[in-house]
C-alpha positions as CSV (number, residue, x, y, z in Angstrom):
1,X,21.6,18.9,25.7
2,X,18.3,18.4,24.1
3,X,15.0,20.3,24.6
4,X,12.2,18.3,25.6
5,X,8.8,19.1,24.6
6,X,5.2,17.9,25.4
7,X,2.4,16.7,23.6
8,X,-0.8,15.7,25.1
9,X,-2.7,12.5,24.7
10,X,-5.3,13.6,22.1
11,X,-3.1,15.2,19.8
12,X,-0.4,12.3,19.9
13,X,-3.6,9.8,19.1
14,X,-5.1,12.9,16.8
15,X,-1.3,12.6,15.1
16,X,-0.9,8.7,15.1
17,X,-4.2,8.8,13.5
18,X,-3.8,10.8,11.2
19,X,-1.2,9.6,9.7
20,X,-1.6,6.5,7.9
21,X,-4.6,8.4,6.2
22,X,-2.1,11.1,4.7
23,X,-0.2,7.8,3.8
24,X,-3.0,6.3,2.2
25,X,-3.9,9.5,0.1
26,X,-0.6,10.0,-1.0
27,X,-0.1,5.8,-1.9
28,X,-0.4,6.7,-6.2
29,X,2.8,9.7,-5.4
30,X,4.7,7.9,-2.8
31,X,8.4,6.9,-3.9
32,X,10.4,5.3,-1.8
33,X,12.4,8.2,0.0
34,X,8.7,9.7,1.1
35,X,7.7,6.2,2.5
36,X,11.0,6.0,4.2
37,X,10.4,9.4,5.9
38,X,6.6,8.7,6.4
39,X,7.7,5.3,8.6
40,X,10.3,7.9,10.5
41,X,7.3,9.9,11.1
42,X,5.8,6.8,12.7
43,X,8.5,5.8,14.5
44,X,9.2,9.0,16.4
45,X,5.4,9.0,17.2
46,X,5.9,5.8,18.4
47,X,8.4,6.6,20.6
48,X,6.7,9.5,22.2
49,X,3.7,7.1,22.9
50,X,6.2,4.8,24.6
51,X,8.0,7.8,26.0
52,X,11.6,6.4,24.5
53,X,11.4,3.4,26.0
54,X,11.4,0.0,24.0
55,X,7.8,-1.2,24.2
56,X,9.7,-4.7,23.8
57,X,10.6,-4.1,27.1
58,X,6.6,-4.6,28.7
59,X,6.5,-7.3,31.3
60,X,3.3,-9.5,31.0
61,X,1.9,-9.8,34.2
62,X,-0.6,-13.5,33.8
63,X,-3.7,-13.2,36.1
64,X,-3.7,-16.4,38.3
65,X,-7.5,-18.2,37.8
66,X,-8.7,-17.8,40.9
């Protein structure tokens, strides 16, 4: 069973923020096994934002032109 934990809105923005800075810093030094594990980072972010869920999986709602 896994352990759940919880991070609140401003640090998960403060964290998705910060990121692609420490990315671009580190752009000269980055081989490909860090930019693999920096796009990991990203992805799990990601999925915390979207709380696991596939964000493909948003319905559209259209407003009708009233």
């Amino acid at each position: 069973m896994s352990k759940l934990f919880q991070i609140n809105e401003d640090d998960l923005g403060a964290l998705e923020a910060t990121l692609p800075q420490l990315a671009d810093a580190l752009m000269p030094v980055l081989n490909n096994k860090l930019r693999v594990q920096i796009r990991r980072v990203q992805q799990i972010l990601s999925d915390v934002r979207w709380d696991y869920g596939p964000p493909t999986d948003v319905e559209i709602i259209p407003v009708d032109d009233v």
